[in-house]
N, C-alpha and C positions, 0 to 999 in steps of 0.2 A: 608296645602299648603301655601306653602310663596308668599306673595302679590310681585308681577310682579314689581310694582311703588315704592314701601316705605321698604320693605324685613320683614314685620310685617308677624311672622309666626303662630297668629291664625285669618285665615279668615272662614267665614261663606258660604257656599252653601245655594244659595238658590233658583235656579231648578235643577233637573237632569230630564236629558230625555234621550231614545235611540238615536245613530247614524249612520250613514254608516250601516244602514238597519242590523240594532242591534246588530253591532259589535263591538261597544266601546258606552258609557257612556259618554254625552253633559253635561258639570254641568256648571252651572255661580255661577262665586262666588262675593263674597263683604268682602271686608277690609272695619272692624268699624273705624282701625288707620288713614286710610286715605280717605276711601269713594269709593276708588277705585272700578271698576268692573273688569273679566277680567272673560275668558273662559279654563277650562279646559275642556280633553279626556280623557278617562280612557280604555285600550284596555286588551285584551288579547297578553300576549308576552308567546308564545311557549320555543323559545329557545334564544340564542344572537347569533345572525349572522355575520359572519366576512367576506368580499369583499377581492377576490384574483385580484386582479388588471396584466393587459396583462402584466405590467413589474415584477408580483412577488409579488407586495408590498401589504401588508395586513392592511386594511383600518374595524375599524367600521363598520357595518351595519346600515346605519341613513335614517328613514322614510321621515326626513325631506328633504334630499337631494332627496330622488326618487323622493316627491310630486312636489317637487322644477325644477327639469325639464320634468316632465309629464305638469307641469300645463305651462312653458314655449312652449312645442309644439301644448299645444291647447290652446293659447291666441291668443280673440278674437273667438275662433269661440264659434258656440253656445250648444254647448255641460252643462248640468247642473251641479253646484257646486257637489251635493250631488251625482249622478253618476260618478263622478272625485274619491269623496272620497271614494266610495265603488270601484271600480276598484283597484284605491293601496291598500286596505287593501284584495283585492282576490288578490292581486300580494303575500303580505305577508304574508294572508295566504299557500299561496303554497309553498313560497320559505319555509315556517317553515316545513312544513309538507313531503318539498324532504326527511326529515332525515338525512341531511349533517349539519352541522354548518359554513362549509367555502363553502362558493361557490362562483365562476368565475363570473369574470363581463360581461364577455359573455353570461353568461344564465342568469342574469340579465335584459340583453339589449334586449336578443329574446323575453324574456317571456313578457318584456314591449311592442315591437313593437307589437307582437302576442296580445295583448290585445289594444293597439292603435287600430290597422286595424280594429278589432270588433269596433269601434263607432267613429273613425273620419279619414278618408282615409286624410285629411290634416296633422292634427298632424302627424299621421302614417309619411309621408315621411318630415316632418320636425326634428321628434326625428330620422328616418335612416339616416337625411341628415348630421347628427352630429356622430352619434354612428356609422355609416359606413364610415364618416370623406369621404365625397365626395368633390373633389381638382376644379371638372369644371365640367361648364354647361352640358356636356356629361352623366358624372354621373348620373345627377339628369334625365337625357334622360333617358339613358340605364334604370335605376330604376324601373319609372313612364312608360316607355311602356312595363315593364314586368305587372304590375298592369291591363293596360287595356286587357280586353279580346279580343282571337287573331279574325282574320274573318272569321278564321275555325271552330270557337265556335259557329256559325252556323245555320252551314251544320248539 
């Protein structure tokens, strides 16, 4: 593995542990060239997945970009690092396991909200308020009172 700091490419591991509730490999490593520390994952990759984008256009499949706005709708709350990580990697597990290679950024976007909703009704309607591209305060109305339960719910 190439040191992240210096590009010296024999660095030394020296822990490995499970992650994301043992589905990828925590190593720290050390560069003797430069002293450096840094963190690698090491995961299981099924297939390579490729993103059909609403205008057609076909994009990569990149971990880093889902984590990248899952962890933007739930900043600040208190939700835990290591249940963040295990959530995308059950997002990835699944998308690997549809048996498609290309899939829609729409079923992207469902399966994230569908897994939001399970553990932070915040984030949930902050990732919709983006992937549903809501224009005005109405939206987020209309939304947010389909969420709460009606006052028929009871009777």
């Amino acid at each position: 593995m190439r040191c992240p700091f210096c590009g010296n490419v024999d660095t030394q591991v020296k822990d490995s542990r499970p992650a994301e509730d043992h589905a990828a490999i925590r190593r720290r490593r050390f560069c003797p060239a430069c002293a450096g520390r840094f963190t690698t994952y090491e995961r299981v990759q099924l297939r390579d997945l490729v993103v059909i984008k609403s205008s057609g256009r076909r994009e990569e499949f990149g971990r880093d970009k889902l984590a990248r706005s899952i962890r933007i709708a739930l900043q600040k709350r208190p939700i835990d690092p290591e249940r963040v990580d295990q959530m995308i990697s059950g997002i990835i597990r699944r998308l690997e396991s549809m048996g498609e290679t290309d899939i829609k950024s729409a079923v992207i976007g469902e399966i994230v909200m569908e897994s939001l909703a399970r553990i932070d009704t915040v984030a949930y309607v902050r990732f919709a308020s983006v992937y549903r591209d809501f224009q005005d305060p109405d939206d987020f109305d209309k939304f947010v009172s389909e969420l709460r339960p009606s006052e028929n719910d009871d009777e």
